[in-house]
Rosetta silent file (secondary structure, phi, psi, omega in degrees, C-alpha in Angstrom):
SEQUENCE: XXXXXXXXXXXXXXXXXXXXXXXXXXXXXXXXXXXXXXXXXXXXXXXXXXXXXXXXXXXXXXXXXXXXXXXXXXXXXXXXXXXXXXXXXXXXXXXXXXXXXXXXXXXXXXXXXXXXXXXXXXXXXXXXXXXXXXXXXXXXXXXXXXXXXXXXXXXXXXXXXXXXXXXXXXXXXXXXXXXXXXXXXXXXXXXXXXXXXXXXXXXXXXXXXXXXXXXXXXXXXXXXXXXXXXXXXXXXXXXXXXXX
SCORE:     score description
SCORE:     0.000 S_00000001
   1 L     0.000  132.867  173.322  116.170  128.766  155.000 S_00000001
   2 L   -87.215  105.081 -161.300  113.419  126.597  155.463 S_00000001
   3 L   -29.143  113.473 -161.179  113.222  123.138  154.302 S_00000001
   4 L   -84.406  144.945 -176.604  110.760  122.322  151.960 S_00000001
   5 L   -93.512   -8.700  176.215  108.697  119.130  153.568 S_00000001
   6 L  -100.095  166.164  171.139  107.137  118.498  150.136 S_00000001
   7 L   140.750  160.648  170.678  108.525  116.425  146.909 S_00000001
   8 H   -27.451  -40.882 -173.310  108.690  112.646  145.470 S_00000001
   9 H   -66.212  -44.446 -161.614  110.488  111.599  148.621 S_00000001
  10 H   -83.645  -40.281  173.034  107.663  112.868  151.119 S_00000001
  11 H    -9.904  -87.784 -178.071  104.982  111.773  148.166 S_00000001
  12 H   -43.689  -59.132 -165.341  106.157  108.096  148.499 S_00000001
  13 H   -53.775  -45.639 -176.160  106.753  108.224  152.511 S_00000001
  14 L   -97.758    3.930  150.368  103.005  109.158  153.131 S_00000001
  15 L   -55.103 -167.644 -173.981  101.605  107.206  150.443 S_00000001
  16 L  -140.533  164.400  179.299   99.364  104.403  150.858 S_00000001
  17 H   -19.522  -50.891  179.405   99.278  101.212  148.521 S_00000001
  18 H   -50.441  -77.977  154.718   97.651  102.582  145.802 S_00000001
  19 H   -19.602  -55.225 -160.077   99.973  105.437  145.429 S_00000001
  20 H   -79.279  -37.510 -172.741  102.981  103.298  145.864 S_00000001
  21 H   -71.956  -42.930  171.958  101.697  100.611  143.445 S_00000001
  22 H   -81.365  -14.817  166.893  101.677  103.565  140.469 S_00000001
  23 H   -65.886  -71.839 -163.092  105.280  104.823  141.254 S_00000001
  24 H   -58.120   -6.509 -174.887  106.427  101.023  140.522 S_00000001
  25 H   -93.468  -27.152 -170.521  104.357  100.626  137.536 S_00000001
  26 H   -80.355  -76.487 -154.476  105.968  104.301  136.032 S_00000001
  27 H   -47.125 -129.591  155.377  109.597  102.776  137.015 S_00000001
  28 H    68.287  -66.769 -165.567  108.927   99.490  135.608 S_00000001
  29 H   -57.241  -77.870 -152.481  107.401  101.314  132.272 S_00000001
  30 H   -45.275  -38.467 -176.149  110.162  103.915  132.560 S_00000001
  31 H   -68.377  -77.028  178.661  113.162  100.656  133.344 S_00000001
  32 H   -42.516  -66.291 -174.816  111.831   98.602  130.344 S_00000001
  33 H   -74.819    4.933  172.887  111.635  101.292  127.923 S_00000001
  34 H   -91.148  -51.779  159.950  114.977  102.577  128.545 S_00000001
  35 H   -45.499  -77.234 -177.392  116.400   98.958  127.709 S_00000001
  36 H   -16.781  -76.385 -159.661  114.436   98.723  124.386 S_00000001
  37 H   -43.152  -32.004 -175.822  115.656  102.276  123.217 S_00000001
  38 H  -121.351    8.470  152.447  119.175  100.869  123.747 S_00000001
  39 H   -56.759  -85.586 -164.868  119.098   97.630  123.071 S_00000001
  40 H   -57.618  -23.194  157.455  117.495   98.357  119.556 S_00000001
  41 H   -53.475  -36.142 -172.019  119.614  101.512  119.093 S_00000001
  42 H   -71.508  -36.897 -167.067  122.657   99.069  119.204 S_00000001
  43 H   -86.835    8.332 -160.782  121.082   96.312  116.859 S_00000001
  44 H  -103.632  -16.720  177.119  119.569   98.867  114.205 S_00000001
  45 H   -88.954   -9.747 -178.315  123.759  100.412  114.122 S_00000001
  46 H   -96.255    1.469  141.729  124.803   97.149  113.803 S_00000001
  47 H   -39.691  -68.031 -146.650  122.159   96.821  110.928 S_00000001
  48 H   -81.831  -40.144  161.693  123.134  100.019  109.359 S_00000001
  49 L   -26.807  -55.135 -168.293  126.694   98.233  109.717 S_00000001
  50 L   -80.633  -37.856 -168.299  125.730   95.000  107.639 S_00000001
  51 H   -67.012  -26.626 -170.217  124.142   96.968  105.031 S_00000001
  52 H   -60.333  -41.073 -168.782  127.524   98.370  104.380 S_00000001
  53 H   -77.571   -7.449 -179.429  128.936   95.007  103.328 S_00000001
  54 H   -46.824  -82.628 -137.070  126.193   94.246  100.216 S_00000001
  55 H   -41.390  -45.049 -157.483  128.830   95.970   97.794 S_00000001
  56 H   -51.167  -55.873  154.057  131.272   93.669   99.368 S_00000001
  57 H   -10.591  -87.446 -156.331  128.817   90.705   98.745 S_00000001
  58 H   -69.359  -57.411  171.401  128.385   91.578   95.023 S_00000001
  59 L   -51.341  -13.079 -166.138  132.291   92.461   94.257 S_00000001
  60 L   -60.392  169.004  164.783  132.882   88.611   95.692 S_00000001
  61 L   -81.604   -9.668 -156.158  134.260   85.943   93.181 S_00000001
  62 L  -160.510  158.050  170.898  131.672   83.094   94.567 S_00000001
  63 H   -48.953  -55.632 -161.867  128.452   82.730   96.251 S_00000001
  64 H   -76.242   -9.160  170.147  130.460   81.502   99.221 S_00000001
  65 H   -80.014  -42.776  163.377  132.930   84.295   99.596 S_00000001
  66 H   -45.222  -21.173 -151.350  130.262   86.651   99.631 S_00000001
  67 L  -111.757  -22.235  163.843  128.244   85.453  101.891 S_00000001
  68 H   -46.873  -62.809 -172.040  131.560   85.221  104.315 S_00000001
  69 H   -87.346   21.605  168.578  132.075   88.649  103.803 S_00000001
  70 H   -68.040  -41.257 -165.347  128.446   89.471  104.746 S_00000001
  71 H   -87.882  -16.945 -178.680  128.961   87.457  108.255 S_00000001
  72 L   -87.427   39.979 -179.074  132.254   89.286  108.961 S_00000001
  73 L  -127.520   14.834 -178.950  130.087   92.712  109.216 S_00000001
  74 L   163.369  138.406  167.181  127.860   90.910  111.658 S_00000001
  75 L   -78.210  -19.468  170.153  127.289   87.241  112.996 S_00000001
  76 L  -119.905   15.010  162.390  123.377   87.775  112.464 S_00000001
  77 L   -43.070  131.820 -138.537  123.254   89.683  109.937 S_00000001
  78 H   -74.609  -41.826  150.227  119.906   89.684  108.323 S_00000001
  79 H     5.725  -87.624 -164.217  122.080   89.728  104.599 S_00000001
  80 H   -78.450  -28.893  179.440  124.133   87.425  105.237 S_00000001
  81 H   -74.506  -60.958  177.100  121.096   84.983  106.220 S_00000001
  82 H   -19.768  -72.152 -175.755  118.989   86.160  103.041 S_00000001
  83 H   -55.846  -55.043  153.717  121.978   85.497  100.602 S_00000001
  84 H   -43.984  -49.546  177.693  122.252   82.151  102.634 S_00000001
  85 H   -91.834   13.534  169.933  118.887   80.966  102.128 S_00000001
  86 H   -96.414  -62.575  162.825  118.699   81.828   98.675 S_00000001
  87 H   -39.016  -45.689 -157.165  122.116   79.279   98.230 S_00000001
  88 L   -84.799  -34.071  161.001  120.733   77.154  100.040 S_00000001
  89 L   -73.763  -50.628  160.095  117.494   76.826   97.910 S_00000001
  90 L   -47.824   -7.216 -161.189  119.628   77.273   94.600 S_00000001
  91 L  -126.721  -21.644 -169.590  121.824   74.491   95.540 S_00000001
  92 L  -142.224   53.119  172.034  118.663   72.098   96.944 S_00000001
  93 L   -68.433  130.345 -179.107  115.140   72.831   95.801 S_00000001
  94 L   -45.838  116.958 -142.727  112.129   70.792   96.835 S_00000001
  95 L  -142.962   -9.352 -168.440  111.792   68.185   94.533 S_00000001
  96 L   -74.707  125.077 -178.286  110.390   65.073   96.259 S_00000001
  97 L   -58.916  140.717 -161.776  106.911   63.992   94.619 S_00000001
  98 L    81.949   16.699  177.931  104.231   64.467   96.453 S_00000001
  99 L  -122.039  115.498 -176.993  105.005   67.013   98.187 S_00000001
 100 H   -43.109  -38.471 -172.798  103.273   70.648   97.850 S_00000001
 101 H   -79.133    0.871 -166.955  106.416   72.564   97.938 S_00000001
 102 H  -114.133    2.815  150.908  107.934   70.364   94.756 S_00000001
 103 H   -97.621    8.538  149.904  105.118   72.082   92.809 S_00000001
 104 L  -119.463 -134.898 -164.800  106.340   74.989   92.326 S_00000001
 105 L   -97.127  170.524  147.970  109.006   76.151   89.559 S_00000001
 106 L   -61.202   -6.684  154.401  112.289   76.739   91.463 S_00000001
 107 L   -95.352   11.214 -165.515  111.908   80.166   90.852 S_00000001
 108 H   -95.713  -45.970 -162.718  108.598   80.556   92.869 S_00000001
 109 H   -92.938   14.293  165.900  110.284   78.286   95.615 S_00000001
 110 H   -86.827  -42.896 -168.459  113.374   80.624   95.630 S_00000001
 111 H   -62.367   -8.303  174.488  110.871   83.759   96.096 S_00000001
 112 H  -103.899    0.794  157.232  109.065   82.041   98.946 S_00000001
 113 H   -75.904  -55.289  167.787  111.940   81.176  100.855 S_00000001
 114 H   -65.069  -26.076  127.361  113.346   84.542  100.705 S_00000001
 115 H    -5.210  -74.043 -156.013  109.863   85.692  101.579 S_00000001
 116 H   -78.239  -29.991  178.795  109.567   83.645  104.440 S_00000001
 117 H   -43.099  -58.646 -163.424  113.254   84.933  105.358 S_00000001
 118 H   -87.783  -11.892  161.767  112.207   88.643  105.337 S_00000001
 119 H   -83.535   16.371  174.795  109.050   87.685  107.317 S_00000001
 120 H  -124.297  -80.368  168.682  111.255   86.554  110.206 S_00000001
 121 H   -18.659  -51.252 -177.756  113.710   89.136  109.954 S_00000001
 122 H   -76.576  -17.448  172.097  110.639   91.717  110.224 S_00000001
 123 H   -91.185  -20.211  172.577  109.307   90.509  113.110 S_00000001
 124 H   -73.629  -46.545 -177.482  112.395   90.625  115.064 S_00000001
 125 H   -35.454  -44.078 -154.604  112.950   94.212  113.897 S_00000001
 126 L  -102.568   16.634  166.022  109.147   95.293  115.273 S_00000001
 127 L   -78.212  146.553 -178.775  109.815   92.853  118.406 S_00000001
 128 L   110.094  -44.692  166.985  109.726   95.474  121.350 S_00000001
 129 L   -60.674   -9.668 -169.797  107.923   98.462  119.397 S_00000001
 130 L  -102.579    0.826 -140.257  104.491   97.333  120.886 S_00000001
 131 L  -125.688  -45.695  172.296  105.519   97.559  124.159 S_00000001
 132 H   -72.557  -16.275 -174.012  107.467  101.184  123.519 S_00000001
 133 H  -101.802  -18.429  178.768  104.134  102.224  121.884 S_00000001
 134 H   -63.526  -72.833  159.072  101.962  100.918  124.453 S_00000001
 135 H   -23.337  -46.978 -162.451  104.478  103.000  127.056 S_00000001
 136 H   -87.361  -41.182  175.836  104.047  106.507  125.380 S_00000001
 137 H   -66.775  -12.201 -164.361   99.946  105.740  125.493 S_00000001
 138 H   -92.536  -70.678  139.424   99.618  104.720  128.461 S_00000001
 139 H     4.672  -67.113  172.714  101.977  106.349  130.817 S_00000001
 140 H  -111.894   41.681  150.913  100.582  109.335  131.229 S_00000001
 141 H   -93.985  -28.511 -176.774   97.010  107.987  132.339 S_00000001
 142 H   -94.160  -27.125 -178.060   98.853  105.984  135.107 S_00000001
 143 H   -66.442  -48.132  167.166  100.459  108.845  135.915 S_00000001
 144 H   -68.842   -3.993  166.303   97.170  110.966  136.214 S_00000001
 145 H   -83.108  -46.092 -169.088   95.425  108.326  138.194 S_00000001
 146 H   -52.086  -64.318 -143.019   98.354  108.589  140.745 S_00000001
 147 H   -85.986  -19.800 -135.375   97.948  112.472  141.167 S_00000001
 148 H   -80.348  -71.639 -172.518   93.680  111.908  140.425 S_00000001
 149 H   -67.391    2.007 -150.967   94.450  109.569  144.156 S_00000001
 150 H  -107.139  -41.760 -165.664   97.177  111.275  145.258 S_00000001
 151 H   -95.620  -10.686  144.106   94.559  115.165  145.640 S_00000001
 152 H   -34.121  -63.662 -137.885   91.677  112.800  146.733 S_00000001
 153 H   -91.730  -50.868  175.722   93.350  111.638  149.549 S_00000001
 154 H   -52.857  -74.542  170.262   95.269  115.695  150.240 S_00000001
 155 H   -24.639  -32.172 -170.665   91.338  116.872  150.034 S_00000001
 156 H   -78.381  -72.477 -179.109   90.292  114.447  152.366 S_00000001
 157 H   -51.821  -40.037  165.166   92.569  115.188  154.926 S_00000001
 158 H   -66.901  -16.369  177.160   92.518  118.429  154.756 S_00000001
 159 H   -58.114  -77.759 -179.170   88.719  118.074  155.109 S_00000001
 160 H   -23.005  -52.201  168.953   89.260  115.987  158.035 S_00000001
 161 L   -85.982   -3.027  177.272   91.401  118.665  159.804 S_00000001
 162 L    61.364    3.144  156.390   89.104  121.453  159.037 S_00000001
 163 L   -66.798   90.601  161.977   92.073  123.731  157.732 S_00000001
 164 L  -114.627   77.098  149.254   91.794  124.892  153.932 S_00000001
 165 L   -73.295  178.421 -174.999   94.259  127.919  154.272 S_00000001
 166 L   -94.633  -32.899  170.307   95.836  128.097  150.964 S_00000001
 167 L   -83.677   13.340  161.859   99.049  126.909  151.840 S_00000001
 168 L   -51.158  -61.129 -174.757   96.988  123.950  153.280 S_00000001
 169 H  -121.843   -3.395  166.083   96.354  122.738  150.033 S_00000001
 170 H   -79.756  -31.169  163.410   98.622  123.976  147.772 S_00000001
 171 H   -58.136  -72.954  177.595  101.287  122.028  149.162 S_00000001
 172 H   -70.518  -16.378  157.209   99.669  118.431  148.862 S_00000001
 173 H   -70.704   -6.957 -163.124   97.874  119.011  145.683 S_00000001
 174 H   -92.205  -53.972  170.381  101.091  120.503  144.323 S_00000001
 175 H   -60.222  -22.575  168.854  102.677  117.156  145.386 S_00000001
 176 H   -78.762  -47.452 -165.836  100.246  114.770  143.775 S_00000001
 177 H   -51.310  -28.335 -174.941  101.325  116.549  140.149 S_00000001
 178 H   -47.614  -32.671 -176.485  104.282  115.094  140.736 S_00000001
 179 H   -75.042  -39.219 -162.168  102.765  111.693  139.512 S_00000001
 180 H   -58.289  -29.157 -167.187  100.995  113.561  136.246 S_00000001
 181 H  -107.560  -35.335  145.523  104.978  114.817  135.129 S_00000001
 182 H   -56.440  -26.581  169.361  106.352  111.276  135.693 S_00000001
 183 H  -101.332   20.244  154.767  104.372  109.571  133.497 S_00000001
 184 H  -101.810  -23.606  179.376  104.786  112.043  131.005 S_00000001
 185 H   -77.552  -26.520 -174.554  108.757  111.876  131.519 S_00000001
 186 H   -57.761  -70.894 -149.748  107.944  107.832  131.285 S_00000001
 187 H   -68.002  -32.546 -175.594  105.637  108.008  127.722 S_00000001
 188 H   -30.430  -61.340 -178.141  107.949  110.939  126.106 S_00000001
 189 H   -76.421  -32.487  163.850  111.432  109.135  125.379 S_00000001
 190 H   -54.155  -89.121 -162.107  108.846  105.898  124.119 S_00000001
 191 H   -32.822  -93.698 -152.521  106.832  107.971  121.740 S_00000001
 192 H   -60.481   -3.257  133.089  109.864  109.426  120.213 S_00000001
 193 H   -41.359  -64.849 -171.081  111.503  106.093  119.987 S_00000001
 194 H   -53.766  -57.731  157.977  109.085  104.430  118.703 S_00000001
 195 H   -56.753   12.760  141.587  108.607  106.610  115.930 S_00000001
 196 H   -88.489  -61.170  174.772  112.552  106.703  115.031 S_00000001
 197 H   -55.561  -19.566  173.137  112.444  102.861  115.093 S_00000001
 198 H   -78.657  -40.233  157.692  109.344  102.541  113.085 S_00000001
 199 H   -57.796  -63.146 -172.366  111.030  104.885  110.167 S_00000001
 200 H   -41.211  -71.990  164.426  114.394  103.639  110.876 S_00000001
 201 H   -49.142  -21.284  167.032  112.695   99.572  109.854 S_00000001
 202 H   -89.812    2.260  154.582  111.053  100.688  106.923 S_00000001
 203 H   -59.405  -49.448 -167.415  114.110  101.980  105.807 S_00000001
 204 H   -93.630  -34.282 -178.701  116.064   98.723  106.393 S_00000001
 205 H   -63.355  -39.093 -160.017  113.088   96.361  105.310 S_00000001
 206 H   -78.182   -0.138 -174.366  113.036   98.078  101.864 S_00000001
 207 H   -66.329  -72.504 -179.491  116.880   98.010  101.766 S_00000001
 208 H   -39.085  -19.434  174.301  116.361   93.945  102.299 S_00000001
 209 H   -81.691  -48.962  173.251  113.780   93.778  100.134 S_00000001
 210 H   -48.820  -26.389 -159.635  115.773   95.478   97.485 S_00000001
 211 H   -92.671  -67.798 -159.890  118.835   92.604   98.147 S_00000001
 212 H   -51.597  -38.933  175.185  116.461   89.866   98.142 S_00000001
 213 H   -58.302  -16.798  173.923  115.063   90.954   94.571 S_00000001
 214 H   -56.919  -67.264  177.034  118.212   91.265   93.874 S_00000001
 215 H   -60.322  -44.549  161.092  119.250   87.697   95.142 S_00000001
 216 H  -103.829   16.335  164.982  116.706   86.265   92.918 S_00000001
 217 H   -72.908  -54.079  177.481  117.137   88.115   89.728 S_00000001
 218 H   -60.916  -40.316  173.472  120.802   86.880   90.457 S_00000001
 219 H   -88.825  -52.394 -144.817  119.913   82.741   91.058 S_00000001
 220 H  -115.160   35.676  155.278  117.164   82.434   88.790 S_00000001
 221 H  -153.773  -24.898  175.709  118.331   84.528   85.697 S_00000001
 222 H   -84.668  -34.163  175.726  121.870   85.889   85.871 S_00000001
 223 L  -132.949   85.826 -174.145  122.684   81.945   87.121 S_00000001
 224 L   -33.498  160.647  179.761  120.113   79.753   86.155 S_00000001
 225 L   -86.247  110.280  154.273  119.235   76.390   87.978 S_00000001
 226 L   -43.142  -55.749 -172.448  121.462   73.957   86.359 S_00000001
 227 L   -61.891  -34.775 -168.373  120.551   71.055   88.548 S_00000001
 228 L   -89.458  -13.659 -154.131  117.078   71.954   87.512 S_00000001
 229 H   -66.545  -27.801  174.987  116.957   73.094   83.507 S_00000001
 230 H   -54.267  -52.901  176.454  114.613   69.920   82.765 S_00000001
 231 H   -60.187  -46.601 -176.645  111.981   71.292   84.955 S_00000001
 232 H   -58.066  -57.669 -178.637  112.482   74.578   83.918 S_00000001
 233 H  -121.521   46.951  174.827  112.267   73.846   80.392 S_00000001
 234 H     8.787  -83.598 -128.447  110.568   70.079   79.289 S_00000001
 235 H   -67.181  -56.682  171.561  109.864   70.778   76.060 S_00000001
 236 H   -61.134  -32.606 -178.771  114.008   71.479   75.454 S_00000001
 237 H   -55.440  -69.790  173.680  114.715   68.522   77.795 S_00000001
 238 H   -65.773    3.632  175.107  112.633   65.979   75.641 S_00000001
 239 H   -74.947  -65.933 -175.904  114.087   67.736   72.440 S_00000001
 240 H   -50.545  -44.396 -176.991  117.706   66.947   73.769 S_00000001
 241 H   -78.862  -35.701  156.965  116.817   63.178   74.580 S_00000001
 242 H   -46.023  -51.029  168.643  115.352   62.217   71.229 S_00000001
 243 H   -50.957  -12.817  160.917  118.045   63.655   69.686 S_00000001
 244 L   -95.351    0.000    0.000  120.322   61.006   71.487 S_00000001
């Protein structure tokens, strides 16, 4: 049987810069986006994970038990920091005069803390997605420049040698596709990432969105600010000190 002299191997050996320089950019792509998928597969189960522990949260006796058994279902869990920074604004709200943030009620300056919370939390989810989305567009345009140069260059040569039999040219144009089907196996597994991770976060932001409304419905009406009820309510404040 005879050996076939064409394929990826022979591709590469008789490329020229050009050529060589679009293999490493599809590995590269293909190397990168292969991390992402399982990097963010791992943090979105250990997500899916955290989410488990809310009931746990909510069955607690205390703020501070809860918020324990948030961190033992994850050390970052995005939760357990919500439900943290919601204590920690219920237990210390901005208060110093003269200061922008001491103008608003303590329940406006719970909802912008948790706000600002879940706007950190959301950007880490979607870090990584522009780069997997980038991949699946891209990819197989780098790939088709490769074979675009790759049956230039077969054309040429065969020009050159004055041979266009058919197995002439069927071989080295057959061998340039080879770039056009890598950079479609590169953009494939991105595309269909991306679009699991893009559902998969709006799934988990609105779960977090749900706990943080949750979290303040819970500080600033099932347990009002204490530290706070003069600001909250003057008019009862100055009642209570005349009457003393």
């Amino acid at each position: 049987m005879q050996e076939n002299s064409f394929g990826f191997a022979h591709l590469l050996a008789r490329g020229d810069a050009v050529s060589h320089t679009v293999a490493v950019i599809l590995a590269v792509m293909s190397i990168a986006s292969w991390y992402l998928i399982l990097a963010k597969t791992w943090d979105w189960w250990q997500m899916r994970r955290a989410a488990r522990a809310v009931g746990a949260f909510w069955s607690a006796s205390s703020v501070g038990e809860g918020i324990e058994r948030l961190r033992e279902a994850g050390a970052d869990s995005p939760y357990a920091q919500l439900a943290t920074q919601a204590n920690i604004c219920n237990a210390d709200c901005e208060t110093a005069a003269g200061r922008l943030a001491a103008r608003f009620d303590p329940s406006e300056q719970m909802e912008r803390a948790l706000r600002q919370q879940l706007s950190g939390t959301q950007a880490a989810l979607e870090n990584g997605l522009t780069f997997l989305a980038t991949t699946g567009a891209t990819a197989p345009f780098v790939g088709l420049f490769g074979t675009v140069w790759g049956i230039y260059h077969a054309l040429l040569a065969i020009g050159l040698s004055g041979q266009a039999a058919l197995e002439k040219v069927a071989g080295p144009v057959g061998e340039a596709l080879i770039m056009t089907a890598a950079g479609l196996a590169v953009a494939l597994p991105a595309v269909f990432a991306y679009n699991a991770f893009t559902r998969a976060n709006r799934v988990l932001l609105a779960d977090l969105d749900a706990f943080a409304h949750d979290l303040h419905a819970f500080f600033t009406v099932g347990k009002p600010f204490v530290a706070n009820s003069a600001q909250i309510h003057p008019m009862r404040a100055r009642a209570a000190s005349g009457a003393a």
